[in-house]
C-alpha positions as CSV (number, residue, x, y, z in Angstrom):
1,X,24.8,-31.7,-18.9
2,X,25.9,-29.4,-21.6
3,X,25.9,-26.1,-21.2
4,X,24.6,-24.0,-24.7
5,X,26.2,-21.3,-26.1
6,X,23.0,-19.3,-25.4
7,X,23.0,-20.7,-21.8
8,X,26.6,-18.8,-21.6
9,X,25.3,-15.4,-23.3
10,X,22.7,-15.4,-20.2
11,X,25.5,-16.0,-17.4
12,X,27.8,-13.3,-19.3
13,X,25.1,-11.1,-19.4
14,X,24.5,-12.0,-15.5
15,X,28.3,-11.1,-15.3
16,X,28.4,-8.0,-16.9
17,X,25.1,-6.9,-14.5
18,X,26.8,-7.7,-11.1
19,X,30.0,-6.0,-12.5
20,X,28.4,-2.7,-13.2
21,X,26.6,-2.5,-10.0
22,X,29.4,-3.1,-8.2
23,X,31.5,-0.9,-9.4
24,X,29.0,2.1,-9.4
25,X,28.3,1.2,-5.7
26,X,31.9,1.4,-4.7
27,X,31.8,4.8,-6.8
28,X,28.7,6.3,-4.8
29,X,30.2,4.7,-1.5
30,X,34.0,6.3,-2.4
31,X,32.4,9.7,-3.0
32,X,30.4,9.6,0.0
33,X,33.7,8.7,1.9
34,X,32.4,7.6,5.0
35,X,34.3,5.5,7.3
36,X,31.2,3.5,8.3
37,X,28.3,2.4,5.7
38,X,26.3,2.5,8.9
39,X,27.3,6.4,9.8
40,X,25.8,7.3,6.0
41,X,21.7,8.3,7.2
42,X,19.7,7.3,4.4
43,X,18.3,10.1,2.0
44,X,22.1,11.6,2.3
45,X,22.4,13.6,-1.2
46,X,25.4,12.8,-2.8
47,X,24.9,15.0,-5.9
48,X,22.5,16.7,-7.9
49,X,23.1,15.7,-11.4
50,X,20.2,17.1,-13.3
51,X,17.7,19.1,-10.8
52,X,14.8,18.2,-9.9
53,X,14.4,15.0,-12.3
54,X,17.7,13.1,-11.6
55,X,20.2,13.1,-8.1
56,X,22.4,10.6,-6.3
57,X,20.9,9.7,-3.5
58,X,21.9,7.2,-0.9
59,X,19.9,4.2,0.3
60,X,20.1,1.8,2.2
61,X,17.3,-0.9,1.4
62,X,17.3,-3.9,4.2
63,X,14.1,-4.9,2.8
64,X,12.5,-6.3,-0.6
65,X,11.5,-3.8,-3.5
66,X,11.0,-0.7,-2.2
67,X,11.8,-1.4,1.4
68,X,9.6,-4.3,1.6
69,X,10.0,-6.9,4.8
70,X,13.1,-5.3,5.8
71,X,15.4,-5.8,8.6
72,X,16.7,-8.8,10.8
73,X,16.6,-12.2,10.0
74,X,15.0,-11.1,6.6
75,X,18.1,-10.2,5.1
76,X,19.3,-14.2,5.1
77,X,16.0,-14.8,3.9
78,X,16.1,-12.4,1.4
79,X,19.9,-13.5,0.3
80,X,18.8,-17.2,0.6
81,X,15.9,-16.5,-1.5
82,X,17.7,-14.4,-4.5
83,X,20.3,-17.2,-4.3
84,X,17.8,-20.2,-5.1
85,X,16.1,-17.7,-7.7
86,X,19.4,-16.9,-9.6
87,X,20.0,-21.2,-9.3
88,X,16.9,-21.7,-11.0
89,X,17.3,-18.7,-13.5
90,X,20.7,-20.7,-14.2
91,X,19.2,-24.0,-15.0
92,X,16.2,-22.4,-17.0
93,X,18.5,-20.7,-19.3
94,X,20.1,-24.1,-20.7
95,X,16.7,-24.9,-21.8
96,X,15.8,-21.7,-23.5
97,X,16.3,-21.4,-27.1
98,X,14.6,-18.1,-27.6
99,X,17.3,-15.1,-27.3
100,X,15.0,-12.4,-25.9
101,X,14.3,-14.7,-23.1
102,X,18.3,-15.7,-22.6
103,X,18.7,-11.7,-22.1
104,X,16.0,-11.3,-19.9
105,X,17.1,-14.1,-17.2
106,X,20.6,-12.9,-17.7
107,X,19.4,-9.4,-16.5
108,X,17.3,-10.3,-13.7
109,X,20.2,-13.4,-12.6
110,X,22.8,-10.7,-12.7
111,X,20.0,-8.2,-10.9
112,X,19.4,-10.6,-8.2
113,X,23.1,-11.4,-7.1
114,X,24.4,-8.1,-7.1
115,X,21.4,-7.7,-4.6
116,X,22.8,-10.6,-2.8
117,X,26.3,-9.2,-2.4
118,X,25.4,-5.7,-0.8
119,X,22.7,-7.9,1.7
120,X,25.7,-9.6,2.6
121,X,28.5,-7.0,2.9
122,X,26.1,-4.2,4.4
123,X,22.8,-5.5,5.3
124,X,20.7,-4.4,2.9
125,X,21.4,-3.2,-0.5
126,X,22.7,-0.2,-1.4
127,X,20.1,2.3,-3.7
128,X,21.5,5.8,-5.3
129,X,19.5,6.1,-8.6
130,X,17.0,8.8,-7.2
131,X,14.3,10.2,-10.1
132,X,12.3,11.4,-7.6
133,X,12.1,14.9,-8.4
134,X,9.9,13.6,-11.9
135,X,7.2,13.4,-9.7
136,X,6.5,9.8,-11.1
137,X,9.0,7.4,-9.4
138,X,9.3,8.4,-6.4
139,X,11.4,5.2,-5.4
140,X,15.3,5.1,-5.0
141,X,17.3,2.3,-6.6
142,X,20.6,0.6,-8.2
143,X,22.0,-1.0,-11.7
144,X,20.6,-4.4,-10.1
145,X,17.6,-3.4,-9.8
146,X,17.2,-1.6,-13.1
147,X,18.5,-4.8,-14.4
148,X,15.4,-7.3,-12.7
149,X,12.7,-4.7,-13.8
150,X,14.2,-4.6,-17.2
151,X,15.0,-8.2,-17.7
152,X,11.2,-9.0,-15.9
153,X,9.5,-6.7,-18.8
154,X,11.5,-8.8,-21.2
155,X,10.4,-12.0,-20.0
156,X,6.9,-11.2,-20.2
157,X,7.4,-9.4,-23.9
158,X,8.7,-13.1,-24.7
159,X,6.3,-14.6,-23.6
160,X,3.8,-12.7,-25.6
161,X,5.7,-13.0,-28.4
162,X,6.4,-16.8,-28.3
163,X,2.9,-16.7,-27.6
164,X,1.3,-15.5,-30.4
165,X,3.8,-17.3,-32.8
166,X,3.0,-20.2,-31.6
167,X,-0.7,-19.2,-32.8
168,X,0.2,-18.0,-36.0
169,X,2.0,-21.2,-36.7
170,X,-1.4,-23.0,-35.8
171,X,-3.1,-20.8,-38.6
172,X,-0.6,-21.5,-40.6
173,X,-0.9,-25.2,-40.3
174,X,-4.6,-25.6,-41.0
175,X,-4.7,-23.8,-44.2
């Protein structure tokens, strides 16, 4: 199977993903200095960057989006699942051509298996990214996450797009 050289923007997009959120969780788990993840209690405040509307605030999520199905066997489940989705993601992107969509399944592969890594290490995955205060968002979360929500909106922009191209290449035809 050859690999495309778009295929290789999506996995280096992937990398660049897992990277970041990796390194700001070791950041946000250094400054909390703890000798335990398990002694940090969730809601811990780590800093307040810009009161009310933006804070650190340590997570830690054992369960889907928002705390979804967490705890016990559901963290395997959960890494098992993210695993087979960032598989598939692989394999879709050496059939995309379109580069919107190569981003966007870069984003959410990279997304899922930084997810993957925490579930493994600690548990459960490790939110900070609190912009509660707004009033609006009221949910806690990470760089992998922001990358799956991002790369998720993309996806569905691309498929609107490729969408109505593919009807204004119709029009196009019949006159």
């Amino acid at each position: 199977m050859k690999i495309s050289r778009l295929a290789y923007a999506a996995y280096g997009i992937a990398l660049v993903v897992i990277v970041l959120d990796q390194l700001t969780k070791a950041w946000v788990l250094g400054a909390i200095d703890a000798a335990h993840i398990s002694q940090i209690p969730d809601g811990y405040r780590i800093a307040d960057v810009l009161p009310p509307v933006f804070n650190l605030t340590y997570v830690l999520n054992t369960g889907v989006s928002f705390g979804l199905f967490g705890g016990g066997a559901g963290r395997w489940i959960l890494s098992a699942f993210s695993l087979l989705v960032a598989i598939a993601l692989a394999f879709w992107a050496t059939r995309s051509n379109r580069k919107l969509m190569i981003a966007a399944i870069g984003l959410v592969m990279g997304g899922a298996l930084g997810n993957v890594f925490d579930r493994i290490r600690f548990g459960g995955v490790v939110d900070f990214l609190d912009f509660s205060g707004t009033g609006l968002f009221p949910w806690i979360f990470n760089i992998a996450d922001a990358g799956i929500t991002v790369g998720v909106v993309l996806l569905i922009l691309d498929s609107f797009l490729s969408e109505r191209s593919a009807k204004v290449g119709v029009a196009n035809e019949k006159s």
